[in-house]
N, C-alpha and C positions, 0 to 999 in steps of 0.2 A: 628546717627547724623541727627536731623532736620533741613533744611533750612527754613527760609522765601520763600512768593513767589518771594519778590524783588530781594533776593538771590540767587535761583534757574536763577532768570531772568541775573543777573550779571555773573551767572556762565557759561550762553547757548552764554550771548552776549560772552565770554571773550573766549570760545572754539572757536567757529564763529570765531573770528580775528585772531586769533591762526592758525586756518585750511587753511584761506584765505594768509596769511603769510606763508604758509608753501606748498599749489599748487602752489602761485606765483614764490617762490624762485623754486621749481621743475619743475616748466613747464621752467623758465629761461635755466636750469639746463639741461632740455632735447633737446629742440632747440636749444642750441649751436651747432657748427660743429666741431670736433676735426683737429686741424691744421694737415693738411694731406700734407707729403712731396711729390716733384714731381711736374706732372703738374697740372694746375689748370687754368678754366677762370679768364680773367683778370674780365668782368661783370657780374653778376647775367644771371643763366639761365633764359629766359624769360624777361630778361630788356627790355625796348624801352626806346631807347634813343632820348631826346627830344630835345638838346641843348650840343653842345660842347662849349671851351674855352680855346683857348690858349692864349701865353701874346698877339700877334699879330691877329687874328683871332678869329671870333666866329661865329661858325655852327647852326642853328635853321632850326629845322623842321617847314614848312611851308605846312599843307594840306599834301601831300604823296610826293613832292619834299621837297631842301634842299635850304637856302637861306646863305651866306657866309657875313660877314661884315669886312671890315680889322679895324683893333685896332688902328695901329701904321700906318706908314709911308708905313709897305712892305706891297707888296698889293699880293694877293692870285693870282697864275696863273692858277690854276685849274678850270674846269666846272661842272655844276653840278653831270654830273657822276664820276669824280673823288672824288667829296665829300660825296656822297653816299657809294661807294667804303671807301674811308677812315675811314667813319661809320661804315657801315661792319667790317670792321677791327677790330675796337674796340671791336662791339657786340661781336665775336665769339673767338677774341685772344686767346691761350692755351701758358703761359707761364709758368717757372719752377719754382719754388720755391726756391728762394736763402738762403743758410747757414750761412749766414750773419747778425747776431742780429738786430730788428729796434735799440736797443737803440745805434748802433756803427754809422749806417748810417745816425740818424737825428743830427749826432755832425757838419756835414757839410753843407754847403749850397746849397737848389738845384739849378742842372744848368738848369732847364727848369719843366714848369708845365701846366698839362692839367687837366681840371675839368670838367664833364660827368653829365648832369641832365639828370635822369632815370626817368620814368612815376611813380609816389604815391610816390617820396623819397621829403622829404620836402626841403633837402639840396643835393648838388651837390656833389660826387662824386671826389674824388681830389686824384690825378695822380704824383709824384714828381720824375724827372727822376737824375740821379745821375751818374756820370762818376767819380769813384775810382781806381785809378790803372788800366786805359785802360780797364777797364769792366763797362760795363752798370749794371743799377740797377731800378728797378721801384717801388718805396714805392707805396702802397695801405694806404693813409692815413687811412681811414676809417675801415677798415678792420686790421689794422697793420701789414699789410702783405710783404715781400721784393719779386718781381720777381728777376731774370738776365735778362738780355736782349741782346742778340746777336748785333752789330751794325746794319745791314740788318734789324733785324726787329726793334728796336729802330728808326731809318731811315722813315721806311713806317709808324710809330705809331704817330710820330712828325714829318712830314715834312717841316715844317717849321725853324727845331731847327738848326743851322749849325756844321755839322759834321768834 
């Protein structure tokens, strides 16, 4: 079988797209993380978090301190080290992994949400906290993920939310 060159040329471009098509989909494929039960950070190791958000408050890193804004009407009674602290919190949380399908828990409305802008993430980070049946629940939008959440630590994570 003789090809043309134009053909030969059709044939190198058409493998090329083929191959690119097919590391793409594998590298997707390899960088996945398998949903692992148990515990798990609620942020990315190595996050910096640059801005928090809740309905009432909003946290922004300011230079290496933290600067608080109130939203609404309540007004924040913490200092600045309690809001560094409550940062902390965030970065390092180790939550469990709830057995609880997203599609059961987004049938309801959340009762409280916190949104987390991390350093190079184009979009924030979004936190939906959920009280079913006397248990806490913490959707990882982004991630699809369901923590539990103890009230004690639901408490320290929203402190603003009222319990």
């Amino acid at each position: 079988m003789r090809l043309s060159r134009k053909a030969w040329n059709n044939v190198v471009i058409i493998s090329m797209l083929l191959m690119i098509f097919f590391f793409n989909g594998l590298h997707k494929k390899l960088n996945t993380q398998p949903v692992e039960e148990g515990v798990q950070a609620l942020l990315p190791e190595q996050s910096f978090i640059l801005a928090m958000a809740f309905p009432e408050l909003k946290i922004e890193r300011i230079g290496t301190s933290w600067r608080s804004q109130s939203l609404q009407e309540i007004t924040w009674q913490g200092d600045e080290q309690q809001l560094e602290q409550l940062v902390e919190l965030w970065q390092h949380q180790q939550l469990t992994i709830a057995s609880l399908p997203v599609s059961k828990i987004s049938q309801t409305s959340a009762d409280y949400v916190a949104s987390v802008w991390l350093a190079g993430e184009q979009l924030p980070a979004v936190y939906q906290l959920y009280n079913i049946d006397q248990q806490y629940y913490l959707l990882d939008k982004r991630l699809q993920r369901v923590f539990e959440l103890e009230q004690a630590d639901a408490a320290k994570l929203f402190p603003l939310y009222p319990f």
